[in-house]
ZAROBA-837089 format. One line per 8 residues: number of its first residue (from 1); their letters; for each residue x, y, z of C-alpha. Coordinates in Angstrom, 1 decimal, decimal comma, padded with zeros to 4 digits. Last residue first. Layout:
BEGIN
NUM = a = X:Y:Z | ...
This chain:
BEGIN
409 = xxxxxxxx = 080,3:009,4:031,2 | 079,2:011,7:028,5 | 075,2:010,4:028,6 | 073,7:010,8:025,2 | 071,4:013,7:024,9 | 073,3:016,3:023,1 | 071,4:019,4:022,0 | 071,2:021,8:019,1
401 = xxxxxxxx = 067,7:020,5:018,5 | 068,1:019,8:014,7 | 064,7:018,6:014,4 | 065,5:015,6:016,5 | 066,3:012,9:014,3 | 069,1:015,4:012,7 | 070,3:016,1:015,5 | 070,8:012,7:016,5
393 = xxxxxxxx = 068,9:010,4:019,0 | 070,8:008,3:020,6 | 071,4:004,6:019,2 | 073,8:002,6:021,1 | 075,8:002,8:018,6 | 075,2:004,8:015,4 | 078,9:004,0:014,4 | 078,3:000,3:014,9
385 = xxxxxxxx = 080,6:-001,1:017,7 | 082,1:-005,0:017,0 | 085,0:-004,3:018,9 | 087,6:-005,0:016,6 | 085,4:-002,6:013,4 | 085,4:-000,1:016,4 | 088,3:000,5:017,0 | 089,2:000,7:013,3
377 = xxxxxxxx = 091,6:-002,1:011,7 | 095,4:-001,0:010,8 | 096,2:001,3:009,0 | 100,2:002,5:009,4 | 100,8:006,1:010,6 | 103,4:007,5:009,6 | 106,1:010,1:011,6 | 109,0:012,2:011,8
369 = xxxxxxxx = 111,9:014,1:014,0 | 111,7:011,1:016,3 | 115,3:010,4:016,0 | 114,8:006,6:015,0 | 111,8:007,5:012,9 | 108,1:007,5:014,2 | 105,4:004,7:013,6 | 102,1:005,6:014,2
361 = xxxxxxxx = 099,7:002,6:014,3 | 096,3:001,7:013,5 | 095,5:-001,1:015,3 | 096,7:-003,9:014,0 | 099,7:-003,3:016,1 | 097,6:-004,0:019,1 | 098,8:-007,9:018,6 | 102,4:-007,4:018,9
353 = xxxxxxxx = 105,2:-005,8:018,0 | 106,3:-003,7:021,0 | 109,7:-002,2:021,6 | 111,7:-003,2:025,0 | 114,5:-000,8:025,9 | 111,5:002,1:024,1 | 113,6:005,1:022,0 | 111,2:004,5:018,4
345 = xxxxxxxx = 108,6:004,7:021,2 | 105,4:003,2:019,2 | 102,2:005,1:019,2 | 099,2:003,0:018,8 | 095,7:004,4:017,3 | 092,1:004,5:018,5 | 088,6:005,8:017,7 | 085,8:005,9:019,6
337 = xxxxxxxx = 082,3:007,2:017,1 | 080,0:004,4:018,4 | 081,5:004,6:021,8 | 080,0:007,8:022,6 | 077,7:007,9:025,0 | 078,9:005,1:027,7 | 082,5:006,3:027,3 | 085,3:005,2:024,8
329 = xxxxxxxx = 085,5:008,8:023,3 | 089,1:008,8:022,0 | 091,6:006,2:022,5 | 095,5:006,6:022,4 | 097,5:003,4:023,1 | 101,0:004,3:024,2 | 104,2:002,4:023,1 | 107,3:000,7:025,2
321 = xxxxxxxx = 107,4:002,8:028,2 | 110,4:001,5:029,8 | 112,1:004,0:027,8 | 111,3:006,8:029,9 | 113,4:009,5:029,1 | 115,6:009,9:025,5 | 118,0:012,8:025,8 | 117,1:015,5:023,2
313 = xxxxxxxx = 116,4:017,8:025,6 | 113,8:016,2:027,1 | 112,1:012,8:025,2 | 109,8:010,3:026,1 | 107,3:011,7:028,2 | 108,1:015,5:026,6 | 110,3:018,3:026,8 | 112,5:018,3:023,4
305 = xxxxxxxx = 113,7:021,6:022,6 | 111,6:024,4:020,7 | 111,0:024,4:016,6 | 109,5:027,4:015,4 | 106,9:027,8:012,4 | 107,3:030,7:010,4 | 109,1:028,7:007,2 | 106,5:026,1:007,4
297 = xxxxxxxx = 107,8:022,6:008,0 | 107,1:020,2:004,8 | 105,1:017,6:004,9 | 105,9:014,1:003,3 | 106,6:012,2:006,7 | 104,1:013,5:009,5 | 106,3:016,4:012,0 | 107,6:015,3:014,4
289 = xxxxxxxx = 106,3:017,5:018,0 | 109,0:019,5:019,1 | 107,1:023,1:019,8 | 104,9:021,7:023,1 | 106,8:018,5:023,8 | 107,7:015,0:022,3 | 105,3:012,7:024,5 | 102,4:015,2:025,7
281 = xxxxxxxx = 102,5:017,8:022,8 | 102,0:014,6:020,5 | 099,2:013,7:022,3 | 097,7:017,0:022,2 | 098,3:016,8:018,2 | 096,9:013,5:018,2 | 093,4:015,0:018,9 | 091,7:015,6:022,8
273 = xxxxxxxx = 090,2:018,7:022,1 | 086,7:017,0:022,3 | 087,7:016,2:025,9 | 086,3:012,0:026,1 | 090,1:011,2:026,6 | 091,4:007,6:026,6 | 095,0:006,7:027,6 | 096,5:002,9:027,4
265 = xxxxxxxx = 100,1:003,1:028,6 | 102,2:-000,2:027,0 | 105,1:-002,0:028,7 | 107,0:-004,4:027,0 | 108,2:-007,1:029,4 | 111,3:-006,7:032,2 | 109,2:-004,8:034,2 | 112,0:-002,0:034,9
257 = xxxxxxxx = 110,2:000,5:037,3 | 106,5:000,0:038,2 | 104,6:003,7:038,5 | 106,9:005,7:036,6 | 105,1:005,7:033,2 | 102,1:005,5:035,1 | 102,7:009,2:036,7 | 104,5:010,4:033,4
249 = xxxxxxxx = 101,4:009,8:031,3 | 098,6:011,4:033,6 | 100,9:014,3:033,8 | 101,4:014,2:030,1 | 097,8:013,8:028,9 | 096,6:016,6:032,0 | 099,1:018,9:030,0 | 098,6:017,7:026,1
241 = xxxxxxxx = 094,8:018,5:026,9 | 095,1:022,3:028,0 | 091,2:023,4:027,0 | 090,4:024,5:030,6 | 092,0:028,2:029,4 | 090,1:028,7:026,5 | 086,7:028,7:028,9 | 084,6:025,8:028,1
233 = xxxxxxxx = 081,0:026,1:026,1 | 077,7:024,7:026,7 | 075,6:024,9:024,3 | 071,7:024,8:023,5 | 070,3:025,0:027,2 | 066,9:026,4:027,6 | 064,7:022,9:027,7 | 063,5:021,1:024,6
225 = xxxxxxxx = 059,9:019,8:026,0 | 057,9:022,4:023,8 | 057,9:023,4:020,4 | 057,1:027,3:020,4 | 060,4:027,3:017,6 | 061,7:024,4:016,5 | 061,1:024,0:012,4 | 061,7:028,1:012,5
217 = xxxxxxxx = 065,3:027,1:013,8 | 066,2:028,7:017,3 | 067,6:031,6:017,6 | 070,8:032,5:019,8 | 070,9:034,0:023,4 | 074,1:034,1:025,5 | 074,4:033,4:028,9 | 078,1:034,3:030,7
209 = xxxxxxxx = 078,6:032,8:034,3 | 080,7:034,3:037,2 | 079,4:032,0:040,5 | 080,8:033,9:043,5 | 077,3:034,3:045,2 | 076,1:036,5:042,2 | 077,9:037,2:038,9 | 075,5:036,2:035,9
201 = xxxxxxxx = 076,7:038,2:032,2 | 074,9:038,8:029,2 | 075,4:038,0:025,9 | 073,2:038,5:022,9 | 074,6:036,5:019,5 | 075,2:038,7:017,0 | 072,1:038,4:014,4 | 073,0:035,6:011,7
193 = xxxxxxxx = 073,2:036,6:007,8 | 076,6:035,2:008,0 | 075,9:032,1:010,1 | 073,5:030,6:006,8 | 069,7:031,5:006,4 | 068,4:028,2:008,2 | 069,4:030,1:011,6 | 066,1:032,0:011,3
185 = xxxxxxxx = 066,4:036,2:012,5 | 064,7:036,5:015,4 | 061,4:037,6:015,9 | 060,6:038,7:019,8 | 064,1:040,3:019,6 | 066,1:039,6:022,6 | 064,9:041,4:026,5 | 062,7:039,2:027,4
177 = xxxxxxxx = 065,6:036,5:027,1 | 067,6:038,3:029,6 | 065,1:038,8:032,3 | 064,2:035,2:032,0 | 068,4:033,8:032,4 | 068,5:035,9:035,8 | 065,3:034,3:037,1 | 066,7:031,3:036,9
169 = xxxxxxxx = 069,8:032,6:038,1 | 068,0:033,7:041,0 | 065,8:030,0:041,3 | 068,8:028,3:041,3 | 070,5:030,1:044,0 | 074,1:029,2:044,0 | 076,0:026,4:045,9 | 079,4:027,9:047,3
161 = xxxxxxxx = 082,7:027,8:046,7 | 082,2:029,1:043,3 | 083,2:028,6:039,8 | 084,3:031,1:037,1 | 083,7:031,7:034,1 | 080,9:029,0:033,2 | 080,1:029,4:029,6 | 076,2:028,7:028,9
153 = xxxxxxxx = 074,5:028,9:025,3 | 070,6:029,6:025,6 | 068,4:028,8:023,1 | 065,8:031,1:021,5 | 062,0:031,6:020,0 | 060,0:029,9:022,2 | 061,5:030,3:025,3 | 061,7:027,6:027,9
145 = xxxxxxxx = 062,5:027,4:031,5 | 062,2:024,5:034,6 | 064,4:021,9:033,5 | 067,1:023,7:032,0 | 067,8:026,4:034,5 | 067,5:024,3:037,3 | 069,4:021,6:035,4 | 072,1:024,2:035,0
137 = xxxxxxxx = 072,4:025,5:038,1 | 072,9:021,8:040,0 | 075,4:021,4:037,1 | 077,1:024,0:038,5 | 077,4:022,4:042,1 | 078,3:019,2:040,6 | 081,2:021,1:038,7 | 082,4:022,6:041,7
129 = xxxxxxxx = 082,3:019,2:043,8 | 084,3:017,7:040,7 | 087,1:020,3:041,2 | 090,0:019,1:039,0 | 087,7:018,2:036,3 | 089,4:017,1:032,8 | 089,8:013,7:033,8 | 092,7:011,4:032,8
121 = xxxxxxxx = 091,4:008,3:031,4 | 094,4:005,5:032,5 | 094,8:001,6:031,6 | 098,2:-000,5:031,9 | 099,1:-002,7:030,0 | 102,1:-005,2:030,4 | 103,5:-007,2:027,8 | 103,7:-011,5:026,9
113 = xxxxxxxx = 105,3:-013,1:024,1 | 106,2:-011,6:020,4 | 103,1:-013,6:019,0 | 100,5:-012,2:021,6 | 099,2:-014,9:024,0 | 099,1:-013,5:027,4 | 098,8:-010,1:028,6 | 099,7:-008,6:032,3
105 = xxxxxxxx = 097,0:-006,4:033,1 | 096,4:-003,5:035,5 | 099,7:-003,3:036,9 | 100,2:-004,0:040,8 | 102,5:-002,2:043,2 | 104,0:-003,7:046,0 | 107,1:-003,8:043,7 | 110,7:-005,5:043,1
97 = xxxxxxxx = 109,0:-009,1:042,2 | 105,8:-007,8:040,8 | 102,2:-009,6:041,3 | 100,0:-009,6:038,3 | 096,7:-007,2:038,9 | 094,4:-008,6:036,0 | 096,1:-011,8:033,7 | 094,4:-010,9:030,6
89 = xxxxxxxx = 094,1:-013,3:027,6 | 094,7:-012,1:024,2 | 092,6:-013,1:021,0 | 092,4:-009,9:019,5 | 088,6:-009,6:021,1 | 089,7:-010,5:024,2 | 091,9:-008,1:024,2 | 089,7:-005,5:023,0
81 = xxxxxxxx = 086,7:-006,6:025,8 | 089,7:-006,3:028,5 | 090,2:-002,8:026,9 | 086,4:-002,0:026,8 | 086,0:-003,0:030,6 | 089,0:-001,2:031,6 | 087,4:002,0:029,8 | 084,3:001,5:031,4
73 = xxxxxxxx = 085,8:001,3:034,9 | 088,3:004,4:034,2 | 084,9:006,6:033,1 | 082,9:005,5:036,6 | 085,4:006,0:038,9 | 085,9:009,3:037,2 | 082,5:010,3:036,8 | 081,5:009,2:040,9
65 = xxxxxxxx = 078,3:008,1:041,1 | 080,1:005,0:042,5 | 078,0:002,4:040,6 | 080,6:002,0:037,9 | 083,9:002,2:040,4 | 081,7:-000,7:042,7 | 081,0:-002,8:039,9 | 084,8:-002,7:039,0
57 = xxxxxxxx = 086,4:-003,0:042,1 | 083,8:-006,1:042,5 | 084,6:-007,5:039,1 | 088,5:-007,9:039,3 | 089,0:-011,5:041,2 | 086,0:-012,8:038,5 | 088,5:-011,6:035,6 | 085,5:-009,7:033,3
49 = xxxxxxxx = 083,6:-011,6:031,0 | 080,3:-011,0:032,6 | 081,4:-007,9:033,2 | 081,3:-007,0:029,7 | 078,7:-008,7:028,9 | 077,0:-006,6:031,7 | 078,4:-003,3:030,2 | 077,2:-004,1:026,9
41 = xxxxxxxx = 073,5:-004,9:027,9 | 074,0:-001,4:030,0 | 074,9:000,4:027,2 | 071,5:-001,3:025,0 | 069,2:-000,7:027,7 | 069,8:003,1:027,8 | 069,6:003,3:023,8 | 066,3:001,7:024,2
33 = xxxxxxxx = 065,0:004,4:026,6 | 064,0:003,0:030,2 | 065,5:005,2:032,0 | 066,5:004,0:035,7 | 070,1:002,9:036,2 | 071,7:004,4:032,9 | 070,6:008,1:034,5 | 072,0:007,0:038,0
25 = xxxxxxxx = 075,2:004,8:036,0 | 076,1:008,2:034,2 | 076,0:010,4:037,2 | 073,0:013,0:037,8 | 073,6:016,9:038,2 | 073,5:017,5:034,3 | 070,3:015,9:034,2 | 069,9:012,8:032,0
17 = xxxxxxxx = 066,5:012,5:029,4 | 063,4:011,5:031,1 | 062,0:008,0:029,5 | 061,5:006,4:033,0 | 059,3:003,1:032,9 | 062,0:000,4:033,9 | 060,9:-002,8:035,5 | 063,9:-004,1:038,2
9 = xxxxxxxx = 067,2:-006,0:037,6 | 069,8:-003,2:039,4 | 072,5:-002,5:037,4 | 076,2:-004,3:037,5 | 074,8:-008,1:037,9 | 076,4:-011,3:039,3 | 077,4:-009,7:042,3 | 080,9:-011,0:043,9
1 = x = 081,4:-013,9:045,6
């Protein structure tokens, strides 16, 4: 039988915010902050409700530590929940006649008749030990220094091989806040009137890392408990969405064959760069994405062949795939703001009509030159998700602290 419960049912007393270094379900595990307690409330209904043949995969994904495990378990929970919630009923792990293999859900009750779905949240890390061994850095950066008068924004460069020296690029990130202005210039006053960002650079033990000093507000400033760490920032060249959309794409798209249903990909990205437009990229190709009926093309943009999921020089690929479900931010932090919408394959052998077409919808033309998008009903009005859900503290609650404390798992 599997556990009745996802977290552990103890007395909770920890109000520390989440460390870089600790997983989603740690930090969830043990604070005792309201917003805390209302996730994991959600996740245990969830759970609750869950196939009973699918909840041990599931608890054990959550509890991993591990962010993926942990970000492809929440969104299978929210997409069962969405079902649900459209009055479907999901079959998990249907057997296949030609295939070992296993979808995620066959779905029952939708007016056309029954489709596959199949759930994947492509990760943006494709060295999670690196990434644990930065945010090692980082919390003992942020946890151990403040300054008064400045925040620090981080851009990791380059990662190492091996685990750096907290306390030495601790000491690093002191030496280079002596040296700003002891007054800085407010922030209130508008980004023009702004001094230029300091910058200074951190390469020791492999680890490449640029610090950059900016003022706090006047409201903030000698106010303690805030940490050192504004901003983090990504290099330009991590920010390739359409690419890690596409490979996750054409690796389900090919998983089953011929299913002899409609088959629909459900993708959520948490990458902040993860719009339509990256989508697009992914299923029509960078250069030949359609363009939205009633615009006109620019007379310098340029038009490339077809090289995407569903199309390659003009020749129509994967048609099993019958329409992909792009969500955004369905992860413990942010699922008051998730958004979602339905891309239909004007090319697919079996084309969807069901259900998730309330959804907001783009529809594209026969030779996928152009698109709408139909409204449909918001995520989150279907789930039943206020937009200030689960309740972390804004920027505006906290002073404007330039900081994000919900959990990004």
């Amino acid at each position: 039988m599997p556990e009745e419960f996802v977290f552990d049912t103890c007395q909770r007393t920890d109000v520390g915010r989440k460390l870089r270094s600790e997983s989603v379900f740690e930090y969830l595990n043990r604070s005792a902050e309201v917003p805390a307690g209302r996730v994991r409330d959600l996740i245990e209904a969830w759970y609750t409700a869950f196939p009973q043949d699918g909840k041990t995969d599931i608890r054990g994904r959550l509890r991993s530590g591990e962010a993926g495990a942990f970000d492809s378990g929440f969104h299978e929970l929210c997409l069962h929940d969405l079902l649900s919630k459209l009055r479907l009923t999901a079959e998990l792990h249907p057997s296949l006649a030609m295939s070992t293999k296993n979808p995620d859900f066959l779905v029952h009750g939708d007016a056309p008749g029954d489709f596959y779905l199949e759930a994947v949240a492509p990760t943006d890390v494709s060295d999670p030990g690196a990434r644990q061994r930065a945010a090692v850095l980082l919390d003992g950066l942020d946890t151990r220094l403040e300054n008064p008068n400045y925040w620090l924004s981080i851009t990791v460069e380059q990662y190492s091989t091996q685990n750096g020296s907290p306390k030495r690029f601790r000491r690093f990130a002191e030496q280079a806040l002596a040296n700003l202005p002891a007054a800085p210039v407010t922030m209130g006053t508008g980004l023009a009137e702004q001094l230029e960002p300091r910058r200074f650079l951190y390469d020791e033990d492999g680890w490449i890392i640029e610090l950059a000093g900016f003022p706090k507000t006047e409201m903030l400033r000698g106010k303690p408990g805030l940490g050192a760490i504004g901003m983090e920032l990504s290099r330009f060249e991590d920010v390739v969405v359409h690419n890690r959309l596409r490979t996750a794409l054409e690796k389900k798209a090919k998983k089953y064959g011929s299913l002899g249903l409609p088959y629909i990909i459900a993708v959520n990205t948490n990458d902040m760069f993860g719009s339509e437009d990256e989508l697009l990229m992914a299923l029509f190709g960078i250069g030949a994405s359609p363009m939205r009926k009633g615009r006109i093309r620019g007379e310098l943009e340029v038009t490339l062949a077809h090289d995407g999921l569903w199309i390659k020089a003009d020749r129509p690929r994967n048609t099993q795939v019958s329409a992909v479900l792009l969500t955004r931010k369905i992860s413990a932090g942010n699922l008051g703001s998730a958004t979602g919408t339905l891309y239909l394959n004007p090319w697919a052998s079996r084309p969807y009509g069901g259900a998730l077409t309330g959804l907001p919808t783009a529809v594209f033309t026969t030779d996928g030159s152009q698109y709408e998008t139909r409204p449909g009903r918001p995520l989150q009005q279907v789930l039943a998700i206020d937009d200030r859900w689960p309740g972390w503290p804004t920027e505006e609650d906290e002073d404007e602290t330039p900081r994000e404390e919900a959990p990004t798992g």
